[in-house]
Kinemage of the C-alpha trace (Angstrom):
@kinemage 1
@onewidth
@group {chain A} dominant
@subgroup {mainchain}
@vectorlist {calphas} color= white
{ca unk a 1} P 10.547 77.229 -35.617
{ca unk a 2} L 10.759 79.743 -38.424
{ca unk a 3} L 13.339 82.333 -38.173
{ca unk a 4} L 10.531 84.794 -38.777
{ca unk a 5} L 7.761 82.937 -36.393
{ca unk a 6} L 6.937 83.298 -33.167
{ca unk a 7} L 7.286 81.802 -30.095
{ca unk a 8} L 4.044 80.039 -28.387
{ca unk a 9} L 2.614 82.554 -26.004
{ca unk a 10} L -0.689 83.110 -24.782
{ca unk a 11} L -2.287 86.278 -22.999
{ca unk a 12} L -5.928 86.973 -21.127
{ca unk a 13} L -7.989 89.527 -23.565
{ca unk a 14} L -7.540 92.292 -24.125
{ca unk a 15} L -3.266 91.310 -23.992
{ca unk a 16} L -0.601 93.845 -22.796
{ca unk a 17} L 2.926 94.634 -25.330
{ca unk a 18} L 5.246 94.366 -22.495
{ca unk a 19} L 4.309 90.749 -22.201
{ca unk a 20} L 4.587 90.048 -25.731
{ca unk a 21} L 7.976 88.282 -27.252
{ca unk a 22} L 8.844 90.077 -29.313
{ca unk a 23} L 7.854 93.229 -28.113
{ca unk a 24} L 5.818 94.756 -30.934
{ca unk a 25} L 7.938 97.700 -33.175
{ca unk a 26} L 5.863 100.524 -33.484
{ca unk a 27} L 8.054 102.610 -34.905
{ca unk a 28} L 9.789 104.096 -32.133
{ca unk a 29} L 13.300 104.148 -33.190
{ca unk a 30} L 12.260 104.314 -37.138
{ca unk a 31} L 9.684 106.602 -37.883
{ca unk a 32} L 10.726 109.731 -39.048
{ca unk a 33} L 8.209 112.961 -39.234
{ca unk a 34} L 7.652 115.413 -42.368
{ca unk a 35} L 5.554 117.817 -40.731
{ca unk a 36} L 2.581 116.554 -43.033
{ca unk a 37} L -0.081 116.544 -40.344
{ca unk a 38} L 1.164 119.624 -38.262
{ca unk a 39} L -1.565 121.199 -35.977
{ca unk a 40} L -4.176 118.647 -36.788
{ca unk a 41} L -5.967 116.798 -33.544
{ca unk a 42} L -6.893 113.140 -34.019
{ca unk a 43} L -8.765 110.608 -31.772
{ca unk a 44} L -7.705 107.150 -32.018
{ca unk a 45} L -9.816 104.495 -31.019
{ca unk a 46} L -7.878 101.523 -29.708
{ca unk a 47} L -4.563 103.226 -29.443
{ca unk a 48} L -2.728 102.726 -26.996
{ca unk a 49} L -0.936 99.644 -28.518
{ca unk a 50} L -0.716 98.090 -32.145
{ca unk a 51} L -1.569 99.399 -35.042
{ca unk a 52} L -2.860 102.402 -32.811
{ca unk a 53} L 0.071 102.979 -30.851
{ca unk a 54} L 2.150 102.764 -34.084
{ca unk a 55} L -0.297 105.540 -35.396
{ca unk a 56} L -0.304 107.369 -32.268
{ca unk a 57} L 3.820 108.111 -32.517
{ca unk a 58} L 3.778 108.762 -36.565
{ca unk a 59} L 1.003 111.589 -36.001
{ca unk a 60} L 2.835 112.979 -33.312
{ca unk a 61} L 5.789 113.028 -35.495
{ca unk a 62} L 3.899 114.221 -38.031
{ca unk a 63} L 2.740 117.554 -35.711
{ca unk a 64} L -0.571 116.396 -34.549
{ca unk a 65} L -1.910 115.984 -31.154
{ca unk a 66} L -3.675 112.921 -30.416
{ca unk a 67} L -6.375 111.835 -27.957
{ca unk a 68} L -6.219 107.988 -27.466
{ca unk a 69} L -9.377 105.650 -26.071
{ca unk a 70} L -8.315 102.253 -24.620
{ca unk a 71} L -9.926 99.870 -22.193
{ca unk a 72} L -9.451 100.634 -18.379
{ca unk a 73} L -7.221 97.155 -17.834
{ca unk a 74} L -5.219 98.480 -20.316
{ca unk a 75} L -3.476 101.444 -18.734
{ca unk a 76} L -0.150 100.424 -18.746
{ca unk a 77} L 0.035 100.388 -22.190
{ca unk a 78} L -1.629 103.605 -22.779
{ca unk a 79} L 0.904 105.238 -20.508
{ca unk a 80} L 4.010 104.167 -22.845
{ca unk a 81} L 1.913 105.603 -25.453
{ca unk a 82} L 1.725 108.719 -24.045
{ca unk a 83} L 5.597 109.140 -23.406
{ca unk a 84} L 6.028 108.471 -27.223
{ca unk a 85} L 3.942 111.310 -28.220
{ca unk a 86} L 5.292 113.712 -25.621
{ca unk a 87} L 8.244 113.253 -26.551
{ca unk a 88} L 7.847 114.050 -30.052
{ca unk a 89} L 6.727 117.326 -28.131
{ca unk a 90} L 2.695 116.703 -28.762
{ca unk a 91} L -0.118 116.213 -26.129
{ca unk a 92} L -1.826 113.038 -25.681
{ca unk a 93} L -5.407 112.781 -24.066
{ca unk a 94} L -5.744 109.887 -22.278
{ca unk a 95} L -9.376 108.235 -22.303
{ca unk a 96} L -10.402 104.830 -20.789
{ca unk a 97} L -13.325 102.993 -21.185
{ca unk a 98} L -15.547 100.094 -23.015
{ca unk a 99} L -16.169 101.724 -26.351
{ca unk a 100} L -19.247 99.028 -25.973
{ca unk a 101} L -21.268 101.260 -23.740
{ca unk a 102} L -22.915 103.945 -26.244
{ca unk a 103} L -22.442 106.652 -23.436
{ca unk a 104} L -18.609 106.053 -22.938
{ca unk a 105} L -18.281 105.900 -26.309
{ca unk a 106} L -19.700 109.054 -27.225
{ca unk a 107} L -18.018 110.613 -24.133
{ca unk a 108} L -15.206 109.792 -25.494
{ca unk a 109} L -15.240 111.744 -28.613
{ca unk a 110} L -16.930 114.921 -26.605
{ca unk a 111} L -13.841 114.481 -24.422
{ca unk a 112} L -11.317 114.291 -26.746
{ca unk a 113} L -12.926 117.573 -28.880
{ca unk a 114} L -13.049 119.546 -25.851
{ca unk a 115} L -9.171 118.644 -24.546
{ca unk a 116} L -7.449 118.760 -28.098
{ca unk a 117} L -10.315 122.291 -28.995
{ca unk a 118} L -11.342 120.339 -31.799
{ca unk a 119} L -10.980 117.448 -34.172
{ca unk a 120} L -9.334 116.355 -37.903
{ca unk a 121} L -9.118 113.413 -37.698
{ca unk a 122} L -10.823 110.274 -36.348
{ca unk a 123} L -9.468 106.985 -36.453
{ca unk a 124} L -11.556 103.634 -35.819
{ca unk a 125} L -9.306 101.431 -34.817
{ca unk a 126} L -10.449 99.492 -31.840
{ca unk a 127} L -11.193 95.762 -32.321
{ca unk a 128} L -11.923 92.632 -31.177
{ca unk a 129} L -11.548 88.735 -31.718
{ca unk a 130} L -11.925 85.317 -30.735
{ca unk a 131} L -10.215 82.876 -32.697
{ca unk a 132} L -10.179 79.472 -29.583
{ca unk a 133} L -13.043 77.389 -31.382
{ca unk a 134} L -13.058 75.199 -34.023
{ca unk a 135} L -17.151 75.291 -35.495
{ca unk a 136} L -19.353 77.816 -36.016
{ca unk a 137} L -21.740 75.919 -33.713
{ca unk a 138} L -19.494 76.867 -31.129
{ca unk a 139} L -19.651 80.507 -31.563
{ca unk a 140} L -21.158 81.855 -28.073
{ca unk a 141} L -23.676 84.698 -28.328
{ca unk a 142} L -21.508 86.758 -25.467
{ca unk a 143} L -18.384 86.582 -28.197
{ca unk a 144} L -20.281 87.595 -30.864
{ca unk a 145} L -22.518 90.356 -29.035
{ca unk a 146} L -18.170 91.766 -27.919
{ca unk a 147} L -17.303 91.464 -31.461
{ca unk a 148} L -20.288 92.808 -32.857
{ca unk a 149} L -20.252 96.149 -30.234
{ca unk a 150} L -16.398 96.570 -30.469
{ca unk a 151} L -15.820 96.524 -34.181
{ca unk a 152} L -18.999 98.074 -35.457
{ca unk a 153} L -21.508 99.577 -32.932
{ca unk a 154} L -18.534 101.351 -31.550
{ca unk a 155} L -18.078 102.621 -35.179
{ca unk a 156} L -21.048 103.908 -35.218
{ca unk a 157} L -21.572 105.632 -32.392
{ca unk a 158} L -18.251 107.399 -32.139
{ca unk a 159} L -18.197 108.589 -35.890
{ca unk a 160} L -22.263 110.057 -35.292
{ca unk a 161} L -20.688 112.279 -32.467
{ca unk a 162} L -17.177 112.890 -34.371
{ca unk a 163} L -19.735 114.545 -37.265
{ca unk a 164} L -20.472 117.293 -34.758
{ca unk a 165} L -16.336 117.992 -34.874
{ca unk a 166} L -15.293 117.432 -38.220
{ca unk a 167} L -15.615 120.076 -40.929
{ca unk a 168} L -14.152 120.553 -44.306
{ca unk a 169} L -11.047 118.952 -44.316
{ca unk a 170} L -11.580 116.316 -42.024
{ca unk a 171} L -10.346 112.790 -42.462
{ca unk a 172} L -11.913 109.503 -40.738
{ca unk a 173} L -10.117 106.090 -41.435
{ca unk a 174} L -11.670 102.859 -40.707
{ca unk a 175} L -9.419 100.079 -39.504
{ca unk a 176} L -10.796 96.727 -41.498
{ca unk a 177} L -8.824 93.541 -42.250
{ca unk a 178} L -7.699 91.366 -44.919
{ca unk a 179} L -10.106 89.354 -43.340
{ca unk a 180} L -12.860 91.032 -45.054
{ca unk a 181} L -11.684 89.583 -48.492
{ca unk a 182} L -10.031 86.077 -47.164
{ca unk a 183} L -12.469 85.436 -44.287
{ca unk a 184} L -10.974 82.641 -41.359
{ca unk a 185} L -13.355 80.060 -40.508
{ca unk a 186} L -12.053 80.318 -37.106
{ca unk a 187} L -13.008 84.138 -37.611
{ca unk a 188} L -16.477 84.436 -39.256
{ca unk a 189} L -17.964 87.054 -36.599
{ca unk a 190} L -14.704 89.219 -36.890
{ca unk a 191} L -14.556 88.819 -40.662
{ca unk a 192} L -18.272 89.197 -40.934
{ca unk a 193} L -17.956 93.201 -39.103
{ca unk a 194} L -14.696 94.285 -41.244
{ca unk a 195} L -16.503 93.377 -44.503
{ca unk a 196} L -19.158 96.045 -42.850
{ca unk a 197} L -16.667 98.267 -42.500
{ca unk a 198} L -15.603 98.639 -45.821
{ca unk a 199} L -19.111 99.015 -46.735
{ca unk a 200} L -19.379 101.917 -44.411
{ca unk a 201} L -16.300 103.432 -45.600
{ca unk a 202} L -17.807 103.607 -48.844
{ca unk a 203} L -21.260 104.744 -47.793
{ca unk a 204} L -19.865 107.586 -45.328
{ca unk a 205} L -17.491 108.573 -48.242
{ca unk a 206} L -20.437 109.139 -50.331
{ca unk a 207} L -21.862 110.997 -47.805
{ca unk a 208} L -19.651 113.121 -46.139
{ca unk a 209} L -17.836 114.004 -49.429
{ca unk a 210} L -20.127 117.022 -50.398
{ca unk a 211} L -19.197 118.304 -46.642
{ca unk a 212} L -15.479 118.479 -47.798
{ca unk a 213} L -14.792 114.742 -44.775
{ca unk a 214} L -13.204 112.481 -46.634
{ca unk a 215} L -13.323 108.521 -45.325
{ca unk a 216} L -11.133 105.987 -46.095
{ca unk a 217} L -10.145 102.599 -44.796
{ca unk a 218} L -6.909 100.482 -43.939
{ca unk a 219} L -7.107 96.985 -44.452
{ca unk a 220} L -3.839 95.272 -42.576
{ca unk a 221} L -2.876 91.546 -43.029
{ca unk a 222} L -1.481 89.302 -39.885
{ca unk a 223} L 0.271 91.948 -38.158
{ca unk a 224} L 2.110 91.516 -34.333
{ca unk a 225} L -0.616 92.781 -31.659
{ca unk a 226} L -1.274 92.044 -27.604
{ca unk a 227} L -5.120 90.907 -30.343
{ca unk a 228} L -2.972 87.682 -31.299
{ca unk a 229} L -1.140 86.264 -28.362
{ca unk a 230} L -4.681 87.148 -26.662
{ca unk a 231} L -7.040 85.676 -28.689
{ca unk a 232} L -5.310 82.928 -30.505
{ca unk a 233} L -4.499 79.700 -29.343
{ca unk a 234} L -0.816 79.530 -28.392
{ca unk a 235} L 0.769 77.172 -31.165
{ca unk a 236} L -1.236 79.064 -33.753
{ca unk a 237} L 1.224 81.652 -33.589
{ca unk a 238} L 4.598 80.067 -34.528
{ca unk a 239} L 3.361 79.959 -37.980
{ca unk a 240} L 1.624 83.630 -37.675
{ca unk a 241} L 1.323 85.552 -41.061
{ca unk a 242} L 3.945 82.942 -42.487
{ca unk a 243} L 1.329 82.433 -45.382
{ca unk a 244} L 1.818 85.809 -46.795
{ca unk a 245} L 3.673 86.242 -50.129
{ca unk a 246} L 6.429 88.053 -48.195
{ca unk a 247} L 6.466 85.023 -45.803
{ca unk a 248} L 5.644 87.029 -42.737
{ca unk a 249} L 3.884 88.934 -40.585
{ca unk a 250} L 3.795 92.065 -40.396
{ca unk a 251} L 4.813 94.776 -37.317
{ca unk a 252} L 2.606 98.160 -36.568
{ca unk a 253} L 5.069 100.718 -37.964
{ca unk a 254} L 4.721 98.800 -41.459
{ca unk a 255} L 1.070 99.880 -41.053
{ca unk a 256} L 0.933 103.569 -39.950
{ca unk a 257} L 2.268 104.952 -43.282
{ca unk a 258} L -0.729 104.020 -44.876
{ca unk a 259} L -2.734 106.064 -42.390
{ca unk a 260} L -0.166 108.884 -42.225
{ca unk a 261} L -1.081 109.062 -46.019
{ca unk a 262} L -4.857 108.775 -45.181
{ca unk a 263} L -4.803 111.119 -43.050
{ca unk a 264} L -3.166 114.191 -44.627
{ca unk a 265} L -5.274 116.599 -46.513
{ca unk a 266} L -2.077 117.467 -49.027
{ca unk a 267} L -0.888 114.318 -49.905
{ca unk a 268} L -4.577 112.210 -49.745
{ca unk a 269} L -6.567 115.314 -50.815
{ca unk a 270} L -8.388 113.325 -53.526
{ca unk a 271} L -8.757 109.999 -52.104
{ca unk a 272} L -11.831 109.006 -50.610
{ca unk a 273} L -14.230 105.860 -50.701
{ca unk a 274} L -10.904 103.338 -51.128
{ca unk a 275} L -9.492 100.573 -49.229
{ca unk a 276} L -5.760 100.599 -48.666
{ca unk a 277} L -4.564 97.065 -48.163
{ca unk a 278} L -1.367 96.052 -45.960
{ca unk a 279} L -1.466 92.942 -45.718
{ca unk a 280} L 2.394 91.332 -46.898
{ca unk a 281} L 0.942 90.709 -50.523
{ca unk a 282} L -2.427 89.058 -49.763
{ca unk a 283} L -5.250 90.648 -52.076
{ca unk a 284} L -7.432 93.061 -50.919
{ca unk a 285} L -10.434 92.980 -53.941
């Protein structure tokens, strides 16, 4: 094995960090604050581990306080999450439940306006995928209806009722993949929705620009989530993100910069519409 692979693991959907080797780093003894997002108030979709826990601690570090949505089995993690951002002396809103539902998803945002008195920021993060099948003849209609519902009608729905919070100012970032632009055949349902959302990134930027929200999307590469060792097969991942120009993949805190940047109405002021890619030098165009 690789000195920068993986060993074989495999976890149950949706996965859980503490039973992940290595344990992800999300930037908890690394990321250091510049007060660039102080007093905003951001929902995170998906956040209480990844990419969205990684997120979760740089806003917090940042100054913001942060409302995070996660599935119910995934409490544990969401917990941890919320120590993090205490501890950088923000409040975290804690807010299970299947983004799939239309009601709990637009609960959700209602929830998280009313606890934080507002929102800045919105971040669509939460995801879904099944990589254990080899043709697209085997591609079940009850994966593809989860993928479909997690990735983009959860998108949709949450962003609709996020409208009624955001004003000038405002910043939404869409989580997409590098999948959108070097689709998996394994993947074609997962690859399929982030291509959508990078056109909806550009269609809401259009949009929402005159109203002062600008909307922007991060495309990671392979990066180290409870989403591999839970939806991959378990020998897949001892050559995970090993195909990258930097020969690796990558780890959460390498992605919340980007969205740190995204996300702050002095430094990002005049980007909107564009695609930021992460992905350990795989293109993004």
């Amino acid at each position: 094995m690789a000195d920068d692979a993986f060993p074989a693991q495999q976890q149950e959907p949706p996965g859980l960090t503490s039973s992940m080797d290595p344990v992800p780093d999300h930037g908890e003894s690394s990321y250091v604050g510049h007060g660039r997002l102080a007093g905003r108030r951001a929902l995170i979709t998906g956040g209480d581990s990844g990419i969205g826990r990684a997120v979760a601690i740089a806003f917090a570090r940042e100054g913001a306080d942060v409302a995070i949505s996660y599935l119910p089995e995934e409490q544990p993690d969401a917990d941890d999450t919320a120590r993090w951002v205490e501890r950088a002396g923000r409040r975290c809103v804690l807010l299970p439940g299947d983004l799939r539902d239309e009601q709990t998803a637009r609960a959700v945002v209602a929830d998280a306006a009313q606890a934080l008195g507002g929102l800045d920021v919105l971040v669509n993060n939460a995801a879904y995928q099944m990589a254990r099948r080899d043709r697209f003849e085997d591609l079940a209609s009850d994966d593809l209806d989860r993928v479909l519902k997690t990735n983009l009608y959860a998108l949709f729905w949450v962003t609709q009722t996020a409208l009624a919070h955001l004003g000038r100012g405002a910043s939404i970032i869409n989580v997409s993949s590098v999948q959108a632009y070097q689709p998996s055949t394994a993947l074609v349902d997962y690859a399929a929705t982030k291509a959508a959302i990078n056109n909806v990134t550009v269609n809401l930027a259009a949009e929402l620009g005159p109203r002062g929200i600008r909307v922007n999307a991060v495309a990671p590469g392979p990066i180290w989530t409870p989403l591999q060792p839970a939806t991959q097969p378990a020998e897949t991942l001892e050559s995970f993100g090993v195909d990258t120009p930097l020969g690796r993949a990558g780890q959460p805190a390498e992605v919340a910069p980007a969205l740190v940047f995204l996300a702050s109405e002095t430094e990002a002021s005049y980007v909107s519409g564009t695609v930021l890619g992460v992905t350990g030098g795989k293109a993004v165009f």
